[in-house]
Structures are given as structure tokens and as C-alpha cells.
N, C-alpha and C positions, 0 to 999 in steps of 0.2 A: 575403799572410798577414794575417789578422784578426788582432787584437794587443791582449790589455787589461791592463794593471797593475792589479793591487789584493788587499787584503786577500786571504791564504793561509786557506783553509777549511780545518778538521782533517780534513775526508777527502782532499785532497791533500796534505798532510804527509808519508805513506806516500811517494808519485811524486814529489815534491819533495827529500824525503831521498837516494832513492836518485840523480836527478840532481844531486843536488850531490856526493857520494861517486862516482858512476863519472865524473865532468868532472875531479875529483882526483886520480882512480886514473889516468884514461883520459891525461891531460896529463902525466904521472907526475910530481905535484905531493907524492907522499905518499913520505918517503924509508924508508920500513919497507913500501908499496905493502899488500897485503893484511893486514898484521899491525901495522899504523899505527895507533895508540891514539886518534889523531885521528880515523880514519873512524867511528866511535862517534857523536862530537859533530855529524860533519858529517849522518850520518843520522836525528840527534834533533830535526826539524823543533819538535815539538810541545814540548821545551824551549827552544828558540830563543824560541819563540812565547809561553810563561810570563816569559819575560825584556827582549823585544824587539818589533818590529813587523814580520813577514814577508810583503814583498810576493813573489808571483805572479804572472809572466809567462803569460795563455794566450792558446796562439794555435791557432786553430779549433777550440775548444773542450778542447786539451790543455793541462797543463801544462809550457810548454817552459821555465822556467828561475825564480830567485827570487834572494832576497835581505834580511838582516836589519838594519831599521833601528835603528840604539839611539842615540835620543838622550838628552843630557845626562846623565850620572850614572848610564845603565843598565847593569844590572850583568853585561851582555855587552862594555862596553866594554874594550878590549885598551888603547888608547891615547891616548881621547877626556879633555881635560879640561875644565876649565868652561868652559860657553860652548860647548862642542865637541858634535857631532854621529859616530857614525859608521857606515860600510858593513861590516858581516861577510860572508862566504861567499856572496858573488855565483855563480852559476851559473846557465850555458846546458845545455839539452843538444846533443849533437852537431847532432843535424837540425834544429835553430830556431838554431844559431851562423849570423851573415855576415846576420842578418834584422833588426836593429835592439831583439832580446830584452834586451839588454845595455844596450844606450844608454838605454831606455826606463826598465830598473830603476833606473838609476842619479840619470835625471832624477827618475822620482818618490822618490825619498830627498834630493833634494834639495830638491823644494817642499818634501816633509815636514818638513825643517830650517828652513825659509825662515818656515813658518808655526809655528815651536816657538818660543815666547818666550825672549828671551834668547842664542838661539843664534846666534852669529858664523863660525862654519867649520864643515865637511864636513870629516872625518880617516879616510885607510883604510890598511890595510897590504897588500901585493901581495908575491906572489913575483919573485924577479929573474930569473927564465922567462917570464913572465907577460908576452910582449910586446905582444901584441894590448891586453890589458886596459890595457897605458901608454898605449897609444896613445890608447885611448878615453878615459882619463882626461884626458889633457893637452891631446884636443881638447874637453873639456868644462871645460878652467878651472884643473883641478887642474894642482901645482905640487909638484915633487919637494921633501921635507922631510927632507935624508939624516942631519941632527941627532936626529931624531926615530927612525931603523931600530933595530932590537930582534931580537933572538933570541927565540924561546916558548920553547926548550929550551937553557936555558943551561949544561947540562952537554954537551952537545953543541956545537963550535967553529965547527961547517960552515953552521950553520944562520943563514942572517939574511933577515928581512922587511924590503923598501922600504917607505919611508910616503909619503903622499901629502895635500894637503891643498887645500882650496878653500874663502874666503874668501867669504863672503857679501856 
């Protein structure tokens, strides 16, 4: 598989929304599944992209997967604080998963960090299903931060995000 990381083009935005909403749907990451308030945000590439830094996985010339960089202070950050960098809404699609789509996104979010002035750590949040993606984390460095887990829906009890963190 040919494989390039880099800047999301607004005419992939479109292919890229919809693979990261069906990788949520499909994994059944979304506890509402079709009627998930959240799948909104996850197909809103093109506000990610007003907020954040969206890289794109393509591989032989498709878009198979992405991921939104927000470093320091950006106002996609869920749980980044100073000094802090973080990953939003990584996704593969199903036929580029097990190819290296993942590891690749994650690595270039982390040069992007590495060369962001100032910034000391990598911070992301993961679902506690999400085992593949621990896995990728923790052999890339990252370090479970369970001081750090959070609910997005706090009127909701059931709901909790792992965090995650890598130290530069």
C-alpha cells in the first residue's frame, strides 16, 4: 500500500467525514448508533478543519483514514492543557485498518507537536472498547492517565473516556 500523511483537502472532507462516522457506527462506538448527536460532529470535517489541523491518510490515491491535530489552546481541545497538544477523531476505514493508516496518523501529530513551540505532551481520549487503538498507543510511548478520564455526557453515568498521554 502507497501511504501519504498530509494536509485534508476540502474535497476530501466529504470521504473523510463519512469514514470517521461509519468506523464509530461500524465499531459501535456511538451509544444512540444512528441517532448519536455526536455523529453530526464526526461528519463535520470542514469544521474540524476551521478549528484544528486535519491530517489525511491516502493510500493509492484514496482517502483511507485521518485525524485532527489541535495543538495548544485550540478550541477543539476536549482535554489539552498548556503546554499540551491533542489527537481528536482518529479514524481508519475498514479496508486500509491492519496497513499502518493509524500508526502513521498518529506519528505525524506527533512531529506536529514536537515542532509546536512550547509544547511538552501529546494528550488524547479513547474509548474503553477501543483496544486495538491502546495497543497502538502504548507502543508509540503513550501512557495511561486514568486521573485524567472524563465523561462528555455527564448526565449520563455509563459514559467514560480513557486518557492517554505522551511526554515529549
Amino acid at each position: 500500500m502507497d501511504l501519504v500523511i498530509r494536509p485534508a483537502e476540502p474535497g476530501e472532507y466529504g470521504p473523510l467525514g463519512e469514514i470517521t462516522a461509519q468506523a464509530y457506527l461500524q465499531d459501535g462506538l456511538l451509544d444512540f448508533g444512528q441517532d448519536d448527536p455526536y455523529l453530526g460532529a464526526l461528519r463535520d470535517v470542514a469544521g474540524r478543519a476551521a478549528a484544528a489541523e486535519v491530517l489525511v491518510a491516502v493510500a493509492d490515491g484514496a482517502v483511507a483514514g485521518g485525524v485532527a491535530f489541535v495543538p495548544s489552546g485550540g478550541a477543539m481541545a476536549d482535554i489539552a492543557g498548556p503546554g499540551e497538544a491533542e489527537i481528536r477523531m482518529l479514524a481508519v476505514s475498514r479496508t486500509a485498518r491492519g496497513r499502518g493508516a493509524g500508526e502513521a496518523l498518529v506519528r505525524a501529530c506527533l512531529e506536529r507537536a514536537r515542532a509546536t513551540e512550547g509544547c511538552v505532551r501529546v494528550v488524547l481520549s479513547t474509548q474503553p472498547t477501543m483496544h486495538a487503538a491502546h495497543r497502538l498507543y502504548e507502543r508509540l510511548g503513550f501512557v495511561r492517565t486514568p486521573q485524567r478520564d472524563w465523561n462528555p455526557l455527564p448526565e449520563l453515568d455509563d459514559i467514560s473516556l480513557l486518557t492517554y498521554a505522551l511526554t515529549l
